[in-house]
Backbone as JSON, one array per atom type, in Angstrom:
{
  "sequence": "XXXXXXXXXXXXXXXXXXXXXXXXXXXXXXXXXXXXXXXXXXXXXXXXXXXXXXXXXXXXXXXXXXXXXXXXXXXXXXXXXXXXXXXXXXXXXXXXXXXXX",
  "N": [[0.86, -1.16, 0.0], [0.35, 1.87, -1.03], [1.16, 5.31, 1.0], [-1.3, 7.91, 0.38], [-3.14, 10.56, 0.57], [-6.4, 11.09, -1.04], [-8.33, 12.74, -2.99], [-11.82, 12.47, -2.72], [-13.8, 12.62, -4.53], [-12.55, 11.41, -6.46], [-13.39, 9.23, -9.24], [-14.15, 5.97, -10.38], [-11.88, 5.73, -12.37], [-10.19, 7.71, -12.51], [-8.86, 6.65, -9.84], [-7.89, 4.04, -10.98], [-6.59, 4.63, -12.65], [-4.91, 6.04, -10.72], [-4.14, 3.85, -9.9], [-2.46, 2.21, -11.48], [-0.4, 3.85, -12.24], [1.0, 3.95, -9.3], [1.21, 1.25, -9.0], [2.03, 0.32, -11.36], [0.08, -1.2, -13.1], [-3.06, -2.67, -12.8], [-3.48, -5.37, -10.4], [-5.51, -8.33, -11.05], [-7.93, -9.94, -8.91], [-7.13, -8.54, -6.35], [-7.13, -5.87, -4.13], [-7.06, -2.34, -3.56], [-7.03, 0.21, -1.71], [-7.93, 3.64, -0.68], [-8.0, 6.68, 0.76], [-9.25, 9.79, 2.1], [-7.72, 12.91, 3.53], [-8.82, 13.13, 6.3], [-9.09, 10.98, 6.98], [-11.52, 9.76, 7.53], [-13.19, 8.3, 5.56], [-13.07, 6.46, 2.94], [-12.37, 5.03, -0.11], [-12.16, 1.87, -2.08], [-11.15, 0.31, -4.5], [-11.62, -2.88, -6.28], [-10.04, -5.31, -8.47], [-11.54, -8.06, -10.13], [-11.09, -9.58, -12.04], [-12.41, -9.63, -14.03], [-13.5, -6.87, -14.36], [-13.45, -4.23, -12.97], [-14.54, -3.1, -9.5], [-16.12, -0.52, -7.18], [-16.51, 0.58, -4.24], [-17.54, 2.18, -1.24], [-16.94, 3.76, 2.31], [-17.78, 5.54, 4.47], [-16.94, 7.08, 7.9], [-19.02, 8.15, 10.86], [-18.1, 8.51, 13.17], [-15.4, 8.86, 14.64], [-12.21, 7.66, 13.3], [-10.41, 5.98, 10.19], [-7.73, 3.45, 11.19], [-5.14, 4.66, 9.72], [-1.95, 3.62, 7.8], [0.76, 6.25, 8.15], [1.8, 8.65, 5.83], [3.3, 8.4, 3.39], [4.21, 6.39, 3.32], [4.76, 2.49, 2.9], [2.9, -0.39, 3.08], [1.93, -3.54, 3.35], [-1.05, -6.0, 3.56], [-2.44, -8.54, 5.64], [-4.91, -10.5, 5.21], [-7.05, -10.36, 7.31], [-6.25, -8.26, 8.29], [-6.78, -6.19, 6.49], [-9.86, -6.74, 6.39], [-10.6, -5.51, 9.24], [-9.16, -3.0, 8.29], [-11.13, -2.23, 7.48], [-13.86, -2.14, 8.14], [-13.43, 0.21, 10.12], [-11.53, -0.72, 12.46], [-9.07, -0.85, 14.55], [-6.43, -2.13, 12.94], [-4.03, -2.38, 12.83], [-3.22, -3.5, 15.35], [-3.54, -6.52, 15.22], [-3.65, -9.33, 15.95], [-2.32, -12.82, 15.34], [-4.08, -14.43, 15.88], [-6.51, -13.54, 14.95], [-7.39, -11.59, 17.07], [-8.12, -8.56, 17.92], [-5.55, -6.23, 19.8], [-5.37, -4.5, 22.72], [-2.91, -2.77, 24.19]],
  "CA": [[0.0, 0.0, 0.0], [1.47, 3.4, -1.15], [-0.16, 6.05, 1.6], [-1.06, 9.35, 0.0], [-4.34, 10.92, 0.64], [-6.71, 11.36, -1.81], [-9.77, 13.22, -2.96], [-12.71, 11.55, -2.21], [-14.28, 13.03, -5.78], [-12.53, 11.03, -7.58], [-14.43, 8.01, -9.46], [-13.45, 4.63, -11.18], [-11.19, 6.37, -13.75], [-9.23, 8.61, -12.08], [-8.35, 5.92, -9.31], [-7.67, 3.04, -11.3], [-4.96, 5.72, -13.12], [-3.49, 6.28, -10.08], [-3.08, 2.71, -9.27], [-1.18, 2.5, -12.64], [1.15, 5.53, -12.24], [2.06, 3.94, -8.86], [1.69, -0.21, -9.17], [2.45, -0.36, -12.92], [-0.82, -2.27, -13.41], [-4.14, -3.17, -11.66], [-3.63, -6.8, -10.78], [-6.4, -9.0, -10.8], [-7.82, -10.28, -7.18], [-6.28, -7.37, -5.46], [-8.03, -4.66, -3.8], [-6.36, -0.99, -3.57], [-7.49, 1.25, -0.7], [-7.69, 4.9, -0.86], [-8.58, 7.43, 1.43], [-9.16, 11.17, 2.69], [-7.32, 13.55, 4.32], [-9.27, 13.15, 7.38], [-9.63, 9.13, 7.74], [-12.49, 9.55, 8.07], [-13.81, 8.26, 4.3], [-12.24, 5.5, 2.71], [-13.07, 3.72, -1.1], [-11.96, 0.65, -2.26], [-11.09, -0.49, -5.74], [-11.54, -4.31, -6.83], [-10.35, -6.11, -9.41], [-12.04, -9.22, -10.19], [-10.57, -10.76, -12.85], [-13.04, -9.28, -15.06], [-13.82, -5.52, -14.23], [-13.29, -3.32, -11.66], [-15.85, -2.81, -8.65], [-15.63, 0.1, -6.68], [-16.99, 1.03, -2.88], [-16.87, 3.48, -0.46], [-17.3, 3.72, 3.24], [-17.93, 6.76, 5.47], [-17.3, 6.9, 9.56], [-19.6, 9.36, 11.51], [-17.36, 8.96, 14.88], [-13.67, 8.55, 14.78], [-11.26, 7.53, 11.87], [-10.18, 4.89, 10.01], [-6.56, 3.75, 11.06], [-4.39, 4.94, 8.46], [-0.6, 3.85, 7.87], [1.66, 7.46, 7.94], [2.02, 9.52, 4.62], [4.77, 8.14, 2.21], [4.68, 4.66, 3.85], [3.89, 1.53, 1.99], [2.1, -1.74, 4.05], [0.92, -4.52, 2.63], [-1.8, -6.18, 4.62], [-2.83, -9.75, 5.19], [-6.75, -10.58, 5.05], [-7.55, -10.32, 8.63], [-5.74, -6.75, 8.65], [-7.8, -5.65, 5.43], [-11.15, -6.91, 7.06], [-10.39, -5.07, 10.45], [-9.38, -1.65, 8.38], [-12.58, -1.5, 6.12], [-14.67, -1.85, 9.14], [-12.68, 0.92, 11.17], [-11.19, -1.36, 13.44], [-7.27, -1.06, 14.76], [-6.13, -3.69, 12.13], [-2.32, -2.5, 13.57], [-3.33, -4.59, 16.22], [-4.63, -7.46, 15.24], [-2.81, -10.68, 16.42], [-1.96, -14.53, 14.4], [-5.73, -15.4, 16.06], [-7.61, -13.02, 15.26], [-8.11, -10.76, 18.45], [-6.92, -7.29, 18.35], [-5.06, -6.65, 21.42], [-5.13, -3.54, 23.17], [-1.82, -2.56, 24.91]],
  "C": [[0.91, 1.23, 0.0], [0.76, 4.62, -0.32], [-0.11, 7.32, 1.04], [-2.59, 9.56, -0.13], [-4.85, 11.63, -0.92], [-8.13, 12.27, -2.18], [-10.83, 12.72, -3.26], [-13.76, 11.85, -4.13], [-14.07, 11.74, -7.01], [-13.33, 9.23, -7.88], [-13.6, 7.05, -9.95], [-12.13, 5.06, -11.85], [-10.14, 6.73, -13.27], [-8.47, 7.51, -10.67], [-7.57, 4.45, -9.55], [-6.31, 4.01, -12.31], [-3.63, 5.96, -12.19], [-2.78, 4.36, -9.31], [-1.87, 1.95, -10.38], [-0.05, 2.99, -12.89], [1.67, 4.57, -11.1], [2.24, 2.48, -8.63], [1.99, -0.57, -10.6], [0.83, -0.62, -13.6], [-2.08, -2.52, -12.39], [-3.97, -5.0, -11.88], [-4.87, -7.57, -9.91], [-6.81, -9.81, -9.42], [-7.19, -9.88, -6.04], [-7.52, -6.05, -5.23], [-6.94, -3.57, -3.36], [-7.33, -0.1, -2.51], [-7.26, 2.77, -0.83], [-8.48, 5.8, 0.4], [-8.7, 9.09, 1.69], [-8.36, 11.55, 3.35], [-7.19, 13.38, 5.79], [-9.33, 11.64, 7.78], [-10.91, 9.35, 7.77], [-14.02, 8.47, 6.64], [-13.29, 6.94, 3.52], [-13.0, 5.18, 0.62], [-11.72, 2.89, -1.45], [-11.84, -0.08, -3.54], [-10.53, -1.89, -5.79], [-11.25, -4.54, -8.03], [-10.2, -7.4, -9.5], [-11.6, -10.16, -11.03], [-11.11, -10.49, -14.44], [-13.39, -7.68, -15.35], [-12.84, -5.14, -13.22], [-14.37, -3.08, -10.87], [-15.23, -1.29, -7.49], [-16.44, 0.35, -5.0], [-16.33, 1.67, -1.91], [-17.45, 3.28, 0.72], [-17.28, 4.77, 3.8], [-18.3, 6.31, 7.04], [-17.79, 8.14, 9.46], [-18.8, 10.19, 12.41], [-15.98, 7.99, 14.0], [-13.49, 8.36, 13.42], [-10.89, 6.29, 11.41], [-8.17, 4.72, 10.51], [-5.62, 3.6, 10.09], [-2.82, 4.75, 8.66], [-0.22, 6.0, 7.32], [1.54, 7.73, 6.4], [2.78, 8.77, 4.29], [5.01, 6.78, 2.37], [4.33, 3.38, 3.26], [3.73, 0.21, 3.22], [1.5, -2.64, 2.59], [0.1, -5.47, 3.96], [-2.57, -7.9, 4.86], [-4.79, -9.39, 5.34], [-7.45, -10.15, 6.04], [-7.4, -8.23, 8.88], [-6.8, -5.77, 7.73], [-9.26, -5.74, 5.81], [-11.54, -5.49, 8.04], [-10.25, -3.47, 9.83], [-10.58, -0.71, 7.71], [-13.51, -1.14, 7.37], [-14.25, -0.76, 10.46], [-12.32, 0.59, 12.16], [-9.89, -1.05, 13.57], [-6.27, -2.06, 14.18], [-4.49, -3.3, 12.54], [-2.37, -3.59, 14.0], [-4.0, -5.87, 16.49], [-3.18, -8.59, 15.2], [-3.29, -11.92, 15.47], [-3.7, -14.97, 14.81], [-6.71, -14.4, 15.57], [-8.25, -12.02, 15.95], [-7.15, -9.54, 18.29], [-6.62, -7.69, 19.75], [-5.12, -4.92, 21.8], [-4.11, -3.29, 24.48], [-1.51, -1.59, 25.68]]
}
């Protein structure tokens, strides 16, 4: 994951460009995360194998947790679950259970 906030405006087109400019390529059965300024907004580009799908999430209360500016993550399944649903996917442990420290 490359972190660089984005504007929530943009649609299919303009996000699937930037995952070009900065992965080369959209590869198939991969999902790309994007977000706001604020955390607080998030969408979500899929591709399936066949298209692209796109979705978006909005929090009311609090933020989503976002790796730092400039930083790249890659995320296993459990971690990706945990950050769609605005959960602390930092802290999410081999079982399953975030942990709070």
């Amino acid at each position: 994951m490359s972190v660089v906030p984005i504007d929530m405006r943009a649609g299919t087109d303009t996000l699937l460009a930037r995952i070009v400019l900065v992965f080369g390529e959209a590869r198939p059965h991969h999902a790309y995360l994007f977000a706001n300024q604020r955390g607080t907004r998030i969408k979500v580009v899929v591709h399936d194998g066949i298209g692209i799908w796109l979705a978006c999430r909005r929090l009311d209360r609090g933020r989503f947790a976002w790796p730092k500016e400039g930083s790249t993550v890659s995320l296993s399944r459990g971690q990706f679950d945990a950050l769609i649903l605005g959960l602390p996917w930092q802290r999410l442990g081999e079982d399953g259970v975030i942990r709070l420290l």
